[in-house]
C-alpha positions as protocol buffer text, in pm:
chain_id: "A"
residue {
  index: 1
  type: UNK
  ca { x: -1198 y: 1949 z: -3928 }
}
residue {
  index: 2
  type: UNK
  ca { x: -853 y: 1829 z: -4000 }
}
residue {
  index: 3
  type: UNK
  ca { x: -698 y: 1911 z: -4327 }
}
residue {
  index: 4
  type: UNK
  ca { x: -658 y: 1592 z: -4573 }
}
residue {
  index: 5
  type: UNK
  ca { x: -264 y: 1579 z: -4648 }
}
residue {
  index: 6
  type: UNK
  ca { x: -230 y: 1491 z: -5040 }
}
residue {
  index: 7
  type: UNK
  ca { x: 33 y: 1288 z: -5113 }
}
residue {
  index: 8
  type: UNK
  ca { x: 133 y: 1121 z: -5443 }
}
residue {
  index: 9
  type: UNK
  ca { x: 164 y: 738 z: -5487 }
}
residue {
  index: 10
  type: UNK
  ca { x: 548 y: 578 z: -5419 }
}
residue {
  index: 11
  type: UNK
  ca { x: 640 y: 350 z: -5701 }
}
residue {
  index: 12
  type: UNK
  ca { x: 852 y: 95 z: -5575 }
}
residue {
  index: 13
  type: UNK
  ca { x: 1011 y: 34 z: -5917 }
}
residue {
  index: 14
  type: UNK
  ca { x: 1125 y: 273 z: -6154 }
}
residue {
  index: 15
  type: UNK
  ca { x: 982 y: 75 z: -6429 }
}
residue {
  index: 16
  type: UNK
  ca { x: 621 y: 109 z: -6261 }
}
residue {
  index: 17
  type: UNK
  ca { x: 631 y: 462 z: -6371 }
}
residue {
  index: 18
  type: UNK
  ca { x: 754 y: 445 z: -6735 }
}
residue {
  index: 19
  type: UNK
  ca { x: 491 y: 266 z: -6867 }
}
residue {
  index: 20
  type: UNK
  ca { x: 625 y: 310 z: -7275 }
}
residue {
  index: 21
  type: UNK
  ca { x: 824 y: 501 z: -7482 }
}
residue {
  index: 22
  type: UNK
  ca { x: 618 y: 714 z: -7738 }
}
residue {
  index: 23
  type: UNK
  ca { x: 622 y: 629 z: -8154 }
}
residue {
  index: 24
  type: UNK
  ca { x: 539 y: 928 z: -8335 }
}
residue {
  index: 25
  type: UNK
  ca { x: 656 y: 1108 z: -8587 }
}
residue {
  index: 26
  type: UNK
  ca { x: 684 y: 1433 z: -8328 }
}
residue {
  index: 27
  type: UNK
  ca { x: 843 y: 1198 z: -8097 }
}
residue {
  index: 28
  type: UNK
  ca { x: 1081 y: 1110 z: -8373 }
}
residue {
  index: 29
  type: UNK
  ca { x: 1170 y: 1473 z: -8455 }
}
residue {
  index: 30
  type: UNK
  ca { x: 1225 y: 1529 z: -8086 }
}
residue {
  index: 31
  type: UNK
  ca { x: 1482 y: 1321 z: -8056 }
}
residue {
  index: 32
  type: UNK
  ca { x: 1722 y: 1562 z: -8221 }
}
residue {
  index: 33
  type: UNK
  ca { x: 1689 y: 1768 z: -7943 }
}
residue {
  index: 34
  type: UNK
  ca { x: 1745 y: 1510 z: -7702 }
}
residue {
  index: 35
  type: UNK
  ca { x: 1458 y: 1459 z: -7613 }
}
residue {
  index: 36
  type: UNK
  ca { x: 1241 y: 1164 z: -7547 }
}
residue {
  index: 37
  type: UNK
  ca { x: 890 y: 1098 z: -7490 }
}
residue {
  index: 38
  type: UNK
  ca { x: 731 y: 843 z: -7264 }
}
residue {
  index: 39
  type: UNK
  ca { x: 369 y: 704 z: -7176 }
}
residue {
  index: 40
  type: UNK
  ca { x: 426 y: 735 z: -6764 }
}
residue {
  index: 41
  type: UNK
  ca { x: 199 y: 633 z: -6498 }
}
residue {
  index: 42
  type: UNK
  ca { x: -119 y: 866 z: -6441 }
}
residue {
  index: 43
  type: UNK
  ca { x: -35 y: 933 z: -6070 }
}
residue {
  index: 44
  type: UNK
  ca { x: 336 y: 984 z: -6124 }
}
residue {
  index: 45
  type: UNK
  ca { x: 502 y: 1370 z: -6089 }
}
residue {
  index: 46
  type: UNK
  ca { x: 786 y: 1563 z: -6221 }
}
residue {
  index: 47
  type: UNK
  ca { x: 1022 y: 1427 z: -5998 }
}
residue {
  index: 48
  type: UNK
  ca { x: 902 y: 1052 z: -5992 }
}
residue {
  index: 49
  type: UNK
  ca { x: 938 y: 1053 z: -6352 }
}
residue {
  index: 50
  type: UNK
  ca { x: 1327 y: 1196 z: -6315 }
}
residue {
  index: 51
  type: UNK
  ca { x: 1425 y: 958 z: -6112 }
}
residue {
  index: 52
  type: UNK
  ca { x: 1272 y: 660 z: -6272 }
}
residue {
  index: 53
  type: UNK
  ca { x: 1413 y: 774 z: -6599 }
}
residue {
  index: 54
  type: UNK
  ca { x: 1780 y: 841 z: -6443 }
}
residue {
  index: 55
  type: UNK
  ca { x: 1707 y: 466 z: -6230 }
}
residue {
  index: 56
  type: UNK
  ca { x: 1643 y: 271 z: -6574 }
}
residue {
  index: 57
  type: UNK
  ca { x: 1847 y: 401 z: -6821 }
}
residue {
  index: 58
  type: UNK
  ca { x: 2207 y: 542 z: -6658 }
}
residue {
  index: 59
  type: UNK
  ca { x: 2155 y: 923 z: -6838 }
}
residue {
  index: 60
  type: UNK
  ca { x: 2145 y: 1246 z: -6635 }
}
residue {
  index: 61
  type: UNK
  ca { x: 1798 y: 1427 z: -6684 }
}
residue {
  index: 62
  type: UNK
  ca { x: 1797 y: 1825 z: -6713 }
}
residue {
  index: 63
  type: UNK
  ca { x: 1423 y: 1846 z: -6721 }
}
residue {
  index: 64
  type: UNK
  ca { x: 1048 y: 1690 z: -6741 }
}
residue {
  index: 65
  type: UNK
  ca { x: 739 y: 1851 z: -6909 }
}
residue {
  index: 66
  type: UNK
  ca { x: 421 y: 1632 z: -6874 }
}
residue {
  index: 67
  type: UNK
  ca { x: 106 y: 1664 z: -7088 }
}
residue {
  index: 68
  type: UNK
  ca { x: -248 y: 1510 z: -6973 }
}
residue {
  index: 69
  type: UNK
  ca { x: -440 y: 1346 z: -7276 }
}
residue {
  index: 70
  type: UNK
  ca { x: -795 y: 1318 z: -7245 }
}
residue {
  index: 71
  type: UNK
  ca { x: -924 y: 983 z: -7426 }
}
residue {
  index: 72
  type: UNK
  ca { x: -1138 y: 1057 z: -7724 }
}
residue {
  index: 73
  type: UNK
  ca { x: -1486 y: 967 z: -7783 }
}
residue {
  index: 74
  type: UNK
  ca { x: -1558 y: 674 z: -7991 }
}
residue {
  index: 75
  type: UNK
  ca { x: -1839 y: 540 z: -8069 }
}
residue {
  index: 76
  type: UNK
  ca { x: -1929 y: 156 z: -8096 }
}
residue {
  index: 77
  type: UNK
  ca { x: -2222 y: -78 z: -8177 }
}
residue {
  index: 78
  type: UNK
  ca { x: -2440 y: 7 z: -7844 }
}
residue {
  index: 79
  type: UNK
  ca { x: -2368 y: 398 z: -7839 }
}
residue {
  index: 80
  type: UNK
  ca { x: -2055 y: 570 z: -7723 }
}
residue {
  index: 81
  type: UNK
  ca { x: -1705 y: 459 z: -7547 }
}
residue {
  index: 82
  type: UNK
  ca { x: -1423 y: 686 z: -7439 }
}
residue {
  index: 83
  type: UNK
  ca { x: -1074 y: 547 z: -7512 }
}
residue {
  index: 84
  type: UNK
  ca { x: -841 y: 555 z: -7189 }
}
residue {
  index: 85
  type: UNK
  ca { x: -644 y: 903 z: -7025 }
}
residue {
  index: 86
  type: UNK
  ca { x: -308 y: 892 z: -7075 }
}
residue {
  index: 87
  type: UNK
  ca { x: -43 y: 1110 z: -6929 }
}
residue {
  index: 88
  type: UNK
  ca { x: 264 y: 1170 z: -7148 }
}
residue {
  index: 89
  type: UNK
  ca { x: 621 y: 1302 z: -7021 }
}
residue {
  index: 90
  type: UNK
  ca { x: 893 y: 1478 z: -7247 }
}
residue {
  index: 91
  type: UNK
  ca { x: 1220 y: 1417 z: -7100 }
}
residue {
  index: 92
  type: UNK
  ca { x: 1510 y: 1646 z: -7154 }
}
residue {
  index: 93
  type: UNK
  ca { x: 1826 y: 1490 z: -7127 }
}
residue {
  index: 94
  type: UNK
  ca { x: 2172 y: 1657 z: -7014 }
}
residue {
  index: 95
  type: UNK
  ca { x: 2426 y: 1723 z: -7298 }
}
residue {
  index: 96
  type: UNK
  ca { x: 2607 y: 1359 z: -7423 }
}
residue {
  index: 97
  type: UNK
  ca { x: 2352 y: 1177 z: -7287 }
}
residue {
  index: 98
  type: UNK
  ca { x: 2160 y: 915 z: -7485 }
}
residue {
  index: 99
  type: UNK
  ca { x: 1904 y: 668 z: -7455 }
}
residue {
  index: 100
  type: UNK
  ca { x: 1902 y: 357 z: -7762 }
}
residue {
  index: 101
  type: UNK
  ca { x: 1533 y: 323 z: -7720 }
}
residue {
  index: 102
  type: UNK
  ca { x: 1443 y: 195 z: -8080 }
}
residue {
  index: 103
  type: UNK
  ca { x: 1768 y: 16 z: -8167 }
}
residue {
  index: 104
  type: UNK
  ca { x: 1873 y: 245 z: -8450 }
}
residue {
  index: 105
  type: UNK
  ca { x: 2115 y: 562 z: -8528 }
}
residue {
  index: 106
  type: UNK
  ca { x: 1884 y: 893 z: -8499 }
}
residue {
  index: 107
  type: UNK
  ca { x: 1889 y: 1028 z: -8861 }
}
């Protein structure tokens, strides 16, 4: 038996891997230590995310740490739903760098 190669998915676009930037209060707090938060593409890795981010918005990116949510469990009229996965990705960016994501000054 041959051995199945596993390979990621290319994104053609940068923008097909940053799906949306992340409104939270943590997110908010993060941003102080220049740090941003996205909503990426479930199939995307470290380095997809790097470049896409560095493609997009100009900035020099020191570092990625990605965190897999699991959808919660709702429930609805006929029984029980699950609300989407989502895969989140905290981007560090080098010193000086800035990206003017929500069109105001960082208090």
């Amino acid at each position: 038996m041959s051995e199945a190669v596993v390979t990621s998915k290319t994104f053609t676009d940068p923008r097909d891997v940053l799906v949306k930037p992340v409104v939270s209060e943590k997110s908010y707090a993060l941003l102080d230590e220049n740090k941003y938060t996205f909503i990426v593409a479930p199939g995307s890795n470290k380095t997809q995310i790097k470049q896409a981010v560095e493609a997009v918005f100009s900035v020099k990116v020191t570092g990625v740490n990605t965190i897999n949510r699991q959808g919660k469990r709702k429930r609805t009229k006929t029984g029980f739903g699950k609300r989407a996965d989502t895969k989140r990705a905290i981007v560090t960016l080098a010193e000086g760098d800035r990206i003017d994501i929500f069109g105001g000054p960082v208090s």
